[in-house]
C-alpha positions as CSV (number, residue, x, y, z in Angstrom):
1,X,-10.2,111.2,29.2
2,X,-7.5,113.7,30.0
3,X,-4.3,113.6,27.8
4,X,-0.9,113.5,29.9
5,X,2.1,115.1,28.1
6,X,5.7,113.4,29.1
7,X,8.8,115.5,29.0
8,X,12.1,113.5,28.8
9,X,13.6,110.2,28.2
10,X,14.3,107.4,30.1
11,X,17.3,105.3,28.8
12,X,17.2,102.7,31.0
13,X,20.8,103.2,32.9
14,X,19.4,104.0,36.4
15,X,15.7,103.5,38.2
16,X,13.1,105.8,36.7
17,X,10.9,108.4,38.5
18,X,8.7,111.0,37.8
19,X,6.9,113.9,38.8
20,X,4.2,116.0,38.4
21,X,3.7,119.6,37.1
22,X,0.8,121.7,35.4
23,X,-0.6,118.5,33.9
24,X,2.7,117.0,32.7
25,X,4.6,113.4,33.6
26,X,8.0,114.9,34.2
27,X,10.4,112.3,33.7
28,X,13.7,111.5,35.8
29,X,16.4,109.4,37.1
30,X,17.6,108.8,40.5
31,X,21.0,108.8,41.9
32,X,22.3,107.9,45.1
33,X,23.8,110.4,47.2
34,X,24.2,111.6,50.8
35,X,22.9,114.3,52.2
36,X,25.0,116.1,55.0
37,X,22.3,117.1,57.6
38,X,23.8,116.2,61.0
39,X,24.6,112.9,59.9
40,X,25.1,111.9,56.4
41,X,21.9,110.2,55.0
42,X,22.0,108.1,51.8
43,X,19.2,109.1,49.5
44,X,18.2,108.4,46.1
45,X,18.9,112.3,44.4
46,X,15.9,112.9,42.4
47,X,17.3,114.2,38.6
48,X,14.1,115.8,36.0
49,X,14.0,116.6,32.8
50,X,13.5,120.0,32.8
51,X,16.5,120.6,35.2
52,X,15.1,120.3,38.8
53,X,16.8,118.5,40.9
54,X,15.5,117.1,44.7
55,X,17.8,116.8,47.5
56,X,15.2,117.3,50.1
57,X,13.9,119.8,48.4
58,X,13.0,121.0,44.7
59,X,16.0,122.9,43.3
60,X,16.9,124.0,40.2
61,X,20.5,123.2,38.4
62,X,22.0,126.1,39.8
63,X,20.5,126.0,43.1
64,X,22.0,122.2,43.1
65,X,25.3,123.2,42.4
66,X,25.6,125.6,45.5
67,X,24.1,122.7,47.7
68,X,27.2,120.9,46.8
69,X,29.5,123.8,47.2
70,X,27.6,124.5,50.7
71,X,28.0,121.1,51.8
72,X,24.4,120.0,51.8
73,X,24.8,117.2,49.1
74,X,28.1,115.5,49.2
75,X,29.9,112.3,47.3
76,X,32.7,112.2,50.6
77,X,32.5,110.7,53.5
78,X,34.9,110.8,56.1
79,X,36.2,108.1,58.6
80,X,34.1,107.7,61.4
81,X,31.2,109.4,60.5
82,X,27.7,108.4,61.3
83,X,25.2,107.5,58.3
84,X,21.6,107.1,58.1
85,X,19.7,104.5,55.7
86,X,16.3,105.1,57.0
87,X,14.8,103.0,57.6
88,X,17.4,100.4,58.2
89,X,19.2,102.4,61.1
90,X,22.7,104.4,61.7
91,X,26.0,103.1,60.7
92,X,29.6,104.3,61.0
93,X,32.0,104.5,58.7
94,X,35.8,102.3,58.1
95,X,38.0,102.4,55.3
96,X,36.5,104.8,53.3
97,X,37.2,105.3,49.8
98,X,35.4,108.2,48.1
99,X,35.2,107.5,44.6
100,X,33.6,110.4,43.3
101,X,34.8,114.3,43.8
102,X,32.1,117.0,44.3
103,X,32.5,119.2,41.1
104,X,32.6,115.6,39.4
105,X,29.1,114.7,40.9
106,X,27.8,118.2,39.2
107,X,29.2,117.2,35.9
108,X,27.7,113.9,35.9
109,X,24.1,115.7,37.1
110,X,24.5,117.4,33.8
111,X,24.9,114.8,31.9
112,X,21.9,112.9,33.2
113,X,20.1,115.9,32.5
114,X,21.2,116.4,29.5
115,X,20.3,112.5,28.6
116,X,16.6,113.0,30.0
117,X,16.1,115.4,26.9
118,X,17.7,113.2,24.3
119,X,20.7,115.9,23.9
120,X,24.3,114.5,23.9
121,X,26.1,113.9,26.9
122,X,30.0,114.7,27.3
123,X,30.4,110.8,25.9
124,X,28.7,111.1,23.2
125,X,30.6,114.5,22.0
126,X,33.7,112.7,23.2
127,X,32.9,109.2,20.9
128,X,32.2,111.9,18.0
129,X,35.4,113.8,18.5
130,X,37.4,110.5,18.9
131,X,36.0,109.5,15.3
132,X,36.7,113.2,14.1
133,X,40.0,112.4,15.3
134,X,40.6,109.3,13.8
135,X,38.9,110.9,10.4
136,X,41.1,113.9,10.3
137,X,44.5,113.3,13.2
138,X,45.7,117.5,13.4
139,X,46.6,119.6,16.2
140,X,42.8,120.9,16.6
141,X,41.0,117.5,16.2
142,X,43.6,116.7,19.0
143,X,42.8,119.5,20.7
144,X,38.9,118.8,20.6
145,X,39.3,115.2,21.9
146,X,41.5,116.6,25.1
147,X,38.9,119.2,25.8
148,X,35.7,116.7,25.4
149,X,37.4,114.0,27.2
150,X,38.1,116.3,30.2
151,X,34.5,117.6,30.3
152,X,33.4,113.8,31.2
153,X,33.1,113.2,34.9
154,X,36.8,111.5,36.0
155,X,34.3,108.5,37.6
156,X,32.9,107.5,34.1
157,X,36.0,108.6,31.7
158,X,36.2,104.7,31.9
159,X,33.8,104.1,29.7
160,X,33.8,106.2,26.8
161,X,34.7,103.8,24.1
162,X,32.3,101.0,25.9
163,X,34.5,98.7,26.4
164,X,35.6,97.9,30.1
165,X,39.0,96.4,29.2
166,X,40.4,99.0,27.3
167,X,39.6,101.6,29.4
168,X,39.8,103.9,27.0
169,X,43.6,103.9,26.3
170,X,43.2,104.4,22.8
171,X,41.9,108.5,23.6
172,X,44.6,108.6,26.2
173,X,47.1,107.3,24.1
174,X,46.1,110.0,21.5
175,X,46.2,113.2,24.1
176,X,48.5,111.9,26.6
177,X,50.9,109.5,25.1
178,X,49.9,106.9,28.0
């Protein structure tokens, strides 16, 4: 019986998938995204393990981030445009409200990466600066929360401290006197 070898971790937070590479399960997560390629087309953006990324075709992190500077994969959508969800058929768009800014996207793609491997995400080195902070209150614990806080995508700064109804006020309170 052949022996398969996984690489990464699935946590549960967004639909699993895989791939396959020289004998190895590669595991990922999927995201949804929209690809701008005439229309915009809704996909699931396929996230691995070891850092390659599919948005209609196999890229690696780098690669990714310059198909969201170019355009290709984008989180915007403007009014009136035309979207495909194959295979349901073409829609347009009203009221749009864009919730998530490109260089955001590539932060959070980061962090799923980073996830997949069982390394710390930005919100887990923000949770363990807050409780550095709360240790040891100075100017450079202070300084460590602002700087771990920011690297978080702005979309999912909400949910630091895990708890939806303080919003984490407590780690703005600390480096922005909200």
């Amino acid at each position: 019986m052949k022996k398969i070898t996984y690489v990464g971790n699935l946590s549960g937070k967004s639909k699993g998938i895989y791939r396959e590479e020289d004998g190895k399960i590669i595991l990922g997560q999927s995201h949804p995204i929209f690809i701008q390629n005439f229309h915009y087309h809704l996909i699931e953006l396929e996230i691995y393990a070891d850092g390659v990324i599919d948005c209609w075709k196999l890229v690696n992190f780098e690669e990714f981030k310059q198909k969201v500077v170019e355009g290709w994969v984008v989180t915007e959508i403007p009014e009136n445009a035309e979207i495909s969800i194959f295979p349901l058929g073409y829609y347009s768009t009203i009221n749009v409200v864009n919730a998530v800014k490109p260089q955001e996207l590539i932060k959070e793609v980061a962090d799923i990466i980073e996830e997949l491997n069982n390394r710390p995400t930005t919100s887990h080195l923000c949770q363990d600066a807050y409780e550095e902070y709360l240790k040891n209150s100075n100017n450079k614990t202070e300084e460590k929360l602002r700087n771990t806080y920011e690297a978080i995508p702005e979309h999912n700064r909400i949910y630091v401290l895990g708890d939806m109804n303080l919003k984490d006020s407590p780690i703005r309170k600390i480096i922005y006197g909200e």
